[in-house]
OpenMM code with the backbone's topology and positions (N, CA, C; nanometers):
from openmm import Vec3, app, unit

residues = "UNK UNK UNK UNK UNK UNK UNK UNK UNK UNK UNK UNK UNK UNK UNK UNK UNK UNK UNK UNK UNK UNK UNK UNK UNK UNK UNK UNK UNK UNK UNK UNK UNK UNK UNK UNK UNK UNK UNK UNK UNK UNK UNK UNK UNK UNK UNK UNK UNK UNK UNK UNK UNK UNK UNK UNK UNK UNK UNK UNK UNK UNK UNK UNK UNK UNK UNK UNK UNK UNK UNK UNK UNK UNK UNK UNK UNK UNK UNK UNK UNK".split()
positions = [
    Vec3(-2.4398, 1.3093, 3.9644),
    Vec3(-2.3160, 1.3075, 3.8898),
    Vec3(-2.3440, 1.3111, 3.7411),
    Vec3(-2.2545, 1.3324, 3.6616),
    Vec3(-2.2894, 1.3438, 3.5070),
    Vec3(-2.2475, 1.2192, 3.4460),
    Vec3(-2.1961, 1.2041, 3.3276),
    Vec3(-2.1912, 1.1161, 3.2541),
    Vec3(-2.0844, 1.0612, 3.2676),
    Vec3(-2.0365, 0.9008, 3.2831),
    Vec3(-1.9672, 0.8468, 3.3236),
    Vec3(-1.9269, 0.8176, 3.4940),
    Vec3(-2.0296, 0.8845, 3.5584),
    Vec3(-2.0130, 0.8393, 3.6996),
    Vec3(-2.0631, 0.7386, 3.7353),
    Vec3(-2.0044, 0.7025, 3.8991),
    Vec3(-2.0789, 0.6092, 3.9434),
    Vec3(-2.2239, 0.5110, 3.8895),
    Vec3(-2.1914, 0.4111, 3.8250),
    Vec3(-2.3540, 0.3484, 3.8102),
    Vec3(-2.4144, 0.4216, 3.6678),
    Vec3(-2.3321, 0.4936, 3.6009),
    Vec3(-2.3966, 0.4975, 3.4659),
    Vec3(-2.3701, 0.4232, 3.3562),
    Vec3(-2.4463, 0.4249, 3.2243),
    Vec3(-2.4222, 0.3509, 3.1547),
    Vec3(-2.3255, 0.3442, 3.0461),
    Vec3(-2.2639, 0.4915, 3.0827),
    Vec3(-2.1636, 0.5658, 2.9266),
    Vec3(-2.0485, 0.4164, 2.9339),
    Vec3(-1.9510, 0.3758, 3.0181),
    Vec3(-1.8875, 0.2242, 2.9919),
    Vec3(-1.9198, 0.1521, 2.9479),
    Vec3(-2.0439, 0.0891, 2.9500),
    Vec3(-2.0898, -0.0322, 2.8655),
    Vec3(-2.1145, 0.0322, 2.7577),
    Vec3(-2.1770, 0.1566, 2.7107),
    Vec3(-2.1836, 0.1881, 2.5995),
    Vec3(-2.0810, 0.2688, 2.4691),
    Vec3(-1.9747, 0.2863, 2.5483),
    Vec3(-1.8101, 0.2917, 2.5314),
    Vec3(-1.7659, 0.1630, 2.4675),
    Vec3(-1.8312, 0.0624, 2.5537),
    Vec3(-1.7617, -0.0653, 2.5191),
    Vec3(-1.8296, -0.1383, 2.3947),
    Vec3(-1.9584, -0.1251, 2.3997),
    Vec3(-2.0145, -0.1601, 2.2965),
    Vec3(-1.9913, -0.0897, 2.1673),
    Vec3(-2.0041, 0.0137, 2.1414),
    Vec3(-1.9188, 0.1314, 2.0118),
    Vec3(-1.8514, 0.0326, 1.9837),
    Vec3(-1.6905, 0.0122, 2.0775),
    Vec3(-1.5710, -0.0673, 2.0521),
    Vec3(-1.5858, -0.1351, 1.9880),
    Vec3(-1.7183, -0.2376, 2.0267),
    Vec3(-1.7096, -0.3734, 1.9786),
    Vec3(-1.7701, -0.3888, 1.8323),
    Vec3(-1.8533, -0.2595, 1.8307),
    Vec3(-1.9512, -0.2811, 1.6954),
    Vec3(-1.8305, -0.2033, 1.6369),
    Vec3(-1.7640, -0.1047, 1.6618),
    Vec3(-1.6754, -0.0589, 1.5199),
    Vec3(-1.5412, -0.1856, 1.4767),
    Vec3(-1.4994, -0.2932, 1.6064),
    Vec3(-1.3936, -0.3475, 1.5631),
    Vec3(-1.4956, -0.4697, 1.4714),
    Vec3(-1.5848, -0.5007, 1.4719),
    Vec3(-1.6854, -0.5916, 1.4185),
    Vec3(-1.6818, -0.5325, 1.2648),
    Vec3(-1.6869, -0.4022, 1.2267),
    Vec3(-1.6808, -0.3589, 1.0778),
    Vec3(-1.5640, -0.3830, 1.0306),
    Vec3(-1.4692, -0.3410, 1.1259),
    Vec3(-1.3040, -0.3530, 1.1005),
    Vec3(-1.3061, -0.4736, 1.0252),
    Vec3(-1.3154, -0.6002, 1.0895),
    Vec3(-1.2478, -0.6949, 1.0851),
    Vec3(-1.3258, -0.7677, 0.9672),
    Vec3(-1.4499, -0.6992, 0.9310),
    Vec3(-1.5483, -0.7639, 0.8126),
    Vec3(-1.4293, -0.8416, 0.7131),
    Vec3(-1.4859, -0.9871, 0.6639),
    Vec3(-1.4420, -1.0014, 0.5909),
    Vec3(-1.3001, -1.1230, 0.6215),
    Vec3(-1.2598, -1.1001, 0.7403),
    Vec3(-1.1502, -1.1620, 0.8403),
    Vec3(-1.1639, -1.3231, 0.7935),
    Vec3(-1.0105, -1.3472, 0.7272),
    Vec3(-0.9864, -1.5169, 0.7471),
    Vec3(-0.9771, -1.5951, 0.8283),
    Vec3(-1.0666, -1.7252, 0.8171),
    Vec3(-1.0022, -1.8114, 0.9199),
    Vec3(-0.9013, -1.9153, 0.8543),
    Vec3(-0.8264, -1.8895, 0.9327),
    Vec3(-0.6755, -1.9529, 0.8916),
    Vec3(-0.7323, -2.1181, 0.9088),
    Vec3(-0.5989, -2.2105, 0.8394),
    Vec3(-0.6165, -2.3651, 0.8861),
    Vec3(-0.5958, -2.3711, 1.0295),
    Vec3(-0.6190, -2.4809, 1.0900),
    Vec3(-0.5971, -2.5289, 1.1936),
    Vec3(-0.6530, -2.6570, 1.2579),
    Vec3(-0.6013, -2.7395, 1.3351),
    Vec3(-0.6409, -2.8686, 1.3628),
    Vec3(-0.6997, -2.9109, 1.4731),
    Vec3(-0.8114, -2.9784, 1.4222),
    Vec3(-0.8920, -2.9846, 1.5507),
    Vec3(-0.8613, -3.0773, 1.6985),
    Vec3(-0.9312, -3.0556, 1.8166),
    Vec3(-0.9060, -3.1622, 1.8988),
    Vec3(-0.8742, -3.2769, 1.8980),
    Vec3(-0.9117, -3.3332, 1.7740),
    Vec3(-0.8994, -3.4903, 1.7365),
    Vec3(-0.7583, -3.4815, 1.6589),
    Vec3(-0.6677, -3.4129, 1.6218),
    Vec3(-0.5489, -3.3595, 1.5602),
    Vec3(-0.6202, -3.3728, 1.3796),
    Vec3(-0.7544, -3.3554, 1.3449),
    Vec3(-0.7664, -3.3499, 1.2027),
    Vec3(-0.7476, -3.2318, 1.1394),
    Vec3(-0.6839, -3.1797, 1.0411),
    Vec3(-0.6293, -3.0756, 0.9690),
    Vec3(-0.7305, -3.0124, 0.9178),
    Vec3(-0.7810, -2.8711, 0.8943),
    Vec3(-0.8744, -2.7903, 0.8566),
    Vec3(-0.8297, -2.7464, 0.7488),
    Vec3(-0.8758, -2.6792, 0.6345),
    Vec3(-0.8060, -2.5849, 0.5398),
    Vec3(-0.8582, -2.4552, 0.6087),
    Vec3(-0.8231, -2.3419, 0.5814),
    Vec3(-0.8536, -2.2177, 0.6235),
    Vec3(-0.9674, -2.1602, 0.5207),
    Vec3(-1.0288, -2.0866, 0.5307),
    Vec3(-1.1719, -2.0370, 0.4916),
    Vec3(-1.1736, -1.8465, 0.4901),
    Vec3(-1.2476, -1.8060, 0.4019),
    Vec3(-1.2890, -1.6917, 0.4194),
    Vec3(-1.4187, -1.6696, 0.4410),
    Vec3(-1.4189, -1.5551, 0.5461),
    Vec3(-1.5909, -1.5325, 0.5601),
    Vec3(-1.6299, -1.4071, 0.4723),
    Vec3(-1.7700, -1.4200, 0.4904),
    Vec3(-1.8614, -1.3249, 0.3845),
    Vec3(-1.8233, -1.1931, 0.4515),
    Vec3(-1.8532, -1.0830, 0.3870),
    Vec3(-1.8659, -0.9526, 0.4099),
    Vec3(-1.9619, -0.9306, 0.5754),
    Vec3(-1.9161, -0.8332, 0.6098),
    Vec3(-1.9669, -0.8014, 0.7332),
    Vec3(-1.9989, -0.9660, 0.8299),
    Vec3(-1.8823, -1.0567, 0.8306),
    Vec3(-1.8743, -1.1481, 0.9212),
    Vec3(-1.7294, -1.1992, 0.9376),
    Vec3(-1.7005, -1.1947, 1.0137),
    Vec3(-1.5706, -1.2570, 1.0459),
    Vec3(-1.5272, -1.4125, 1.1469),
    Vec3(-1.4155, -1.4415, 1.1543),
    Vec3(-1.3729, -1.5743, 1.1843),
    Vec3(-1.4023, -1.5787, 1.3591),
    Vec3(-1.4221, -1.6711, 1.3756),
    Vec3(-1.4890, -1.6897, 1.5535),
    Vec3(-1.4477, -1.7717, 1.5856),
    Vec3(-1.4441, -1.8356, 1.7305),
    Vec3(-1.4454, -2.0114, 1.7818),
    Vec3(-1.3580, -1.9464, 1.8492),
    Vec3(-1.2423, -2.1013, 1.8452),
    Vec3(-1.1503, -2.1452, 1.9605),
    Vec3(-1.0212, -2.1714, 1.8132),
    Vec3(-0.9013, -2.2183, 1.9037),
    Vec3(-0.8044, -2.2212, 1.8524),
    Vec3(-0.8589, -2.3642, 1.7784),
    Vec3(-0.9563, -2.4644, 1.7953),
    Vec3(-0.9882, -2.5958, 1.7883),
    Vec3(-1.1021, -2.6010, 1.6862),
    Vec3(-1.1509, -2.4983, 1.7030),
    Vec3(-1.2923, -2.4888, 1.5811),
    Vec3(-1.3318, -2.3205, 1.5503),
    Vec3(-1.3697, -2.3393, 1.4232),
    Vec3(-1.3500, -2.1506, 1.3559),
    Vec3(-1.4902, -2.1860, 1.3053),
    Vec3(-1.5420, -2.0492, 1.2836),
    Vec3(-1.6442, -2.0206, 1.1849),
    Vec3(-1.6401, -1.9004, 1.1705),
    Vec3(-1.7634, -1.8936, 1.0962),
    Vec3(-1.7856, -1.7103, 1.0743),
    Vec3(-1.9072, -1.6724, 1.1289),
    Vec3(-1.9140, -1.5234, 1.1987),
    Vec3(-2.0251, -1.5020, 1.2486),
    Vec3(-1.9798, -1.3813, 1.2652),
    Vec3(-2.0962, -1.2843, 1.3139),
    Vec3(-2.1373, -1.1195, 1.3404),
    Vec3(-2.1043, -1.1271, 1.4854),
    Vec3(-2.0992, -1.1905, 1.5797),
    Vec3(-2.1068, -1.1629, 1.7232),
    Vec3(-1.9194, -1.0963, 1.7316),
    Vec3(-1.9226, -0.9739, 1.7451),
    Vec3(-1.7956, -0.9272, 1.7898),
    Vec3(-1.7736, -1.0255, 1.9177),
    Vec3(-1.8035, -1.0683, 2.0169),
    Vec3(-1.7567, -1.1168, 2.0930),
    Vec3(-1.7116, -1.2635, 2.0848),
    Vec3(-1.7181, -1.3055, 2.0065),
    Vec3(-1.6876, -1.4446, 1.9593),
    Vec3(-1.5299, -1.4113, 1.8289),
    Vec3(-1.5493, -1.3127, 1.7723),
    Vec3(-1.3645, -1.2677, 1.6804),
    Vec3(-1.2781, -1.3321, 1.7556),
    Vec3(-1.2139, -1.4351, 1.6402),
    Vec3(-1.0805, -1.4758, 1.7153),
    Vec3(-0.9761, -1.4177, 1.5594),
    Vec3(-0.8919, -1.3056, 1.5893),
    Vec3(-0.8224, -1.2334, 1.5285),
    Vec3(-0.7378, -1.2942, 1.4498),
    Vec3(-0.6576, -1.2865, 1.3238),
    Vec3(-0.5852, -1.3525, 1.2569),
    Vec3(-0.4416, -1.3677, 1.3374),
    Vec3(-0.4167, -1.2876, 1.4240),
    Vec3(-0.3431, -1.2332, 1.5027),
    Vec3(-0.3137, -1.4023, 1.6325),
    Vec3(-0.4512, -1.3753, 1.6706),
    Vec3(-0.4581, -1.4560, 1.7567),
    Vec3(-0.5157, -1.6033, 1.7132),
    Vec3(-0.5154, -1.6876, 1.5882),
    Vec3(-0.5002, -1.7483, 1.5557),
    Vec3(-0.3490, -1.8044, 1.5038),
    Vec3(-0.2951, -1.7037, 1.4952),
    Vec3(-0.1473, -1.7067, 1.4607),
    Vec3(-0.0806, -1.8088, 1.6193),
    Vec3(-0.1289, -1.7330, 1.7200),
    Vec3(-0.0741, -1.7645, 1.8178),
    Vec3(-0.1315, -1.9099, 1.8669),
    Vec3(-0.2313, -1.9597, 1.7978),
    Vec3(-0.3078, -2.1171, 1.8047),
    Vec3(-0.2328, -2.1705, 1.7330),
    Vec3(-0.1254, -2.1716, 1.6731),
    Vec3(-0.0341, -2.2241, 1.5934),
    Vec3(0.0751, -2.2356, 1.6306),
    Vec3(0.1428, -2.2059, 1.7019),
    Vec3(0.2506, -2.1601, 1.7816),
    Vec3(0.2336, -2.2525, 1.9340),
    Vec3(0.1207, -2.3024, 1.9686),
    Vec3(0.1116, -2.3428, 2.0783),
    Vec3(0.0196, -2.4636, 2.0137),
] * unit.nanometer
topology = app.Topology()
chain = topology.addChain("A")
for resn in residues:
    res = topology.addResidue(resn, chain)
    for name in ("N", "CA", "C"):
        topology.addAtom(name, app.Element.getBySymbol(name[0]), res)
């Protein structure tokens, strides 16, 4: 079969592209305030160039791992709930 069939690797490497181009996207990405498990109040933070905001709705940082981005978007929605 050719590319993208059964058992090849073009998906994961589809997916990875994704992740490394939304990883440039988001360079730079705030982490908003928010309060931790213990209900203590955070101020919100900006990260450095080519790193963006990560964690849980409960704890943020900044880091390169696209898979760890928690979106301003979806911090919005850690607020709301």
């Amino acid at each position: 079969m050719g590319p993208g069939g059964p058992g090849s690797g073009w998906p994961l490497a589809g997916s990875l592209l994704v992740a490394v181009a939304a990883s440039m996207v988001a360079g730079g990405e705030d982490c908003l305030w928010y309060v931790d498990r213990n209900g203590s109040w955070h101020p919100g933070f900006d990260c450095e160039f080519f790193t963006f905001c990560c964690g849980t709705c409960h704890q943020r940082y900044c880091c390169r791992d696209p898979l760890r981005l928690l979106t301003e978007r979806q911090q919005r929605h850690c607020l709301a709930f």
